[in-house]
PAVO-303817 format. One record per residue (C-alpha): x, y, z; residue number from 1; residue in one letter. Coordinates in pm, 1 decimal, always signed. Example, Ala and Ser with C-alpha at 12.3 -4.5 7.8 and 13.67 -1.06 7.14 Angstrom:
REC; x; y; z; i; aa
REC; +1230.0; -450.0; +780.0; 1; a
REC; +1367.0; -106.0; +714.0; 2; s
//
This chain:
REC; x; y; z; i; aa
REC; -1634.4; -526.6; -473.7; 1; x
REC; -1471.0; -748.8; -221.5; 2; x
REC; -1304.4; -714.2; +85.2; 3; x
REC; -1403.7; -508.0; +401.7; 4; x
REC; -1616.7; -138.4; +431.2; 5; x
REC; -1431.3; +108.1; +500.0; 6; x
REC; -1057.6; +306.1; +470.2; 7; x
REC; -799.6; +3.8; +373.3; 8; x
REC; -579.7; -68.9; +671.7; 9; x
REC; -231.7; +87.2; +675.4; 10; x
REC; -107.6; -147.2; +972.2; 11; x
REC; +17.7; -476.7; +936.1; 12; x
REC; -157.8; -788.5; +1119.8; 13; x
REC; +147.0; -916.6; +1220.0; 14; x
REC; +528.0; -814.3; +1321.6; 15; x
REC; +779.1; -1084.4; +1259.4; 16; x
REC; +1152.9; -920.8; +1497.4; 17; x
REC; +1459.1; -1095.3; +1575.1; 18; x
REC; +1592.8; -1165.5; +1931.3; 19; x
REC; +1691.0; -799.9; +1944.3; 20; x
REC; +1327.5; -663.6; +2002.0; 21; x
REC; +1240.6; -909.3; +2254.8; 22; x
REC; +1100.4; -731.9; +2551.3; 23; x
REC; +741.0; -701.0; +2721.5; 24; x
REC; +774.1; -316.0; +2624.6; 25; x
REC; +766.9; -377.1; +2230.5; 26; x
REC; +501.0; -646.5; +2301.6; 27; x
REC; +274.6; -444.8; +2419.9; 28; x
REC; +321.1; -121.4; +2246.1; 29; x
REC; +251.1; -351.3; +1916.0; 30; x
REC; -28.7; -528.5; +2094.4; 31; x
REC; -154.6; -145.9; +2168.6; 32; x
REC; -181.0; -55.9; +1803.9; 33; x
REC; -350.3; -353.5; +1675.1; 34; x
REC; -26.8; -566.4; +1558.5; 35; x
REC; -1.0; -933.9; +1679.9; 36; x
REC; +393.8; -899.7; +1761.6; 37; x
REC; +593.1; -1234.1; +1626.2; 38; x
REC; +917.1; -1179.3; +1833.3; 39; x
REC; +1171.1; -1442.6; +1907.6; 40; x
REC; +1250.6; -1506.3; +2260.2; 41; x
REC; +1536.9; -1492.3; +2402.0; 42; x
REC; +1753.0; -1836.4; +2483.8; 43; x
REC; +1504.9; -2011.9; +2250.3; 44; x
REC; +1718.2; -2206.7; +1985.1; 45; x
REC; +1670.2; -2089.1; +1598.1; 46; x
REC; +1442.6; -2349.1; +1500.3; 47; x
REC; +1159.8; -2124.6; +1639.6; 48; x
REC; +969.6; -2078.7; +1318.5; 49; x
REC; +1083.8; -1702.0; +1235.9; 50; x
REC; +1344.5; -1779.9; +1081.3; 51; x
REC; +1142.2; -1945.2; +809.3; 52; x
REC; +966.8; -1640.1; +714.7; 53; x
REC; +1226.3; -1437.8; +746.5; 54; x
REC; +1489.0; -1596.2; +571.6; 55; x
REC; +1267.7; -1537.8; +190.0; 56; x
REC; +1357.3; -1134.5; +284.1; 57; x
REC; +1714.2; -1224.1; +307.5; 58; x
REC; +1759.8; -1451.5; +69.6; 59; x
REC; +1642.6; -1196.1; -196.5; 60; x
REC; +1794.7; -937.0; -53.4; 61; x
REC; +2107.2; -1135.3; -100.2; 62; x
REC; +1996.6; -1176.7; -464.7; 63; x
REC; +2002.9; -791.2; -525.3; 64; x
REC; +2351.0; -754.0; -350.9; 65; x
REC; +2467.9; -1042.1; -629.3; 66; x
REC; +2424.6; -776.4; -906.9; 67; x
REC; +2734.9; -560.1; -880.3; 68; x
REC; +2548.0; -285.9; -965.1; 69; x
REC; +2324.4; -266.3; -704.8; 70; x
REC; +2587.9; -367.3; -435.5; 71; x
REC; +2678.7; +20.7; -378.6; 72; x
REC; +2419.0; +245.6; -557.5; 73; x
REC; +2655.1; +420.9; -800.8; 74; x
REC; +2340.9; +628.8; -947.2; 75; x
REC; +2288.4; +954.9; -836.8; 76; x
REC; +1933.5; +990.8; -984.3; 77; x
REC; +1681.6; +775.0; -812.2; 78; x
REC; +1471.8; +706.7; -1162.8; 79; x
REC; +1784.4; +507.6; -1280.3; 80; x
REC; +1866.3; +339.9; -984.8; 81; x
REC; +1510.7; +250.0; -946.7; 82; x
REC; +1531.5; +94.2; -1331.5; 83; x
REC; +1842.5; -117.2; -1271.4; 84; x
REC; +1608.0; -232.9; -948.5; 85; x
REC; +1326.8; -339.3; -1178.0; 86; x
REC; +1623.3; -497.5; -1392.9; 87; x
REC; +1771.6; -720.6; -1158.8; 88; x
REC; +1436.4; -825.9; -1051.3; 89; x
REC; +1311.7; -968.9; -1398.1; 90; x
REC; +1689.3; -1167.0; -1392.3; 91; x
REC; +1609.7; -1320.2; -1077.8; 92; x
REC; +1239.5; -1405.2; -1185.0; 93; x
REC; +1367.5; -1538.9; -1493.7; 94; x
REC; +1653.1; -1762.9; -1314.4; 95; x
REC; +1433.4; -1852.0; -1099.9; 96; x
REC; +1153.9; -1999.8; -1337.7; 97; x
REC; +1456.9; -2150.4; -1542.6; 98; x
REC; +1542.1; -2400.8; -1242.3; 99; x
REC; +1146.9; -2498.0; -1253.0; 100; x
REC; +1153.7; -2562.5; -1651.1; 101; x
//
């Protein structure tokens, strides 16, 4: 099998936080447990490379608020809301391999 010995590691290797986390406090209480902290500074303009990364989470996030259905979660059982979820992710797959065809 590959990989590392050993339990599987339930901590991510890296934090990616917006201006509002920046302080030396969060730094270093990530930096404590193990996690590399990617934190925007402060008066640093937005070209500072989070925004990158984080913009994929928004973007699709963004995608799922596009579905009417999923804009307010209507469904009182989670098992159906979770199904409309799984839905509106194989239409976004599929429009999205569409533009590449």
């Amino acid at each position: 099998m590959r990989g590392r010995r050993g339990r599987p590691r339930r901590r991510p290797d890296a934090l990616y936080a917006d201006r509002a986390y920046d302080s030396d406090k969060h730094r270093d209480e990530l930096r404590d447990m193990g996690i590399d902290p990617k934190i925007a500074r402060r008066g640093t303009g937005h070209g500072s490379g989070l925004g990158v990364i984080r913009w994929v989470v928004e973007r699709t996030i963004a995608w799922y608020h596009g579905m009417r259905r999923l804009r307010i979660r209507w469904e009182r059982r989670a098992d159906i809301h979770e199904a409309f979820l799984g839905l509106a992710t194989c239409i976004i797959c599929f429009r999205h391999i569409k533009t590449l065809c």
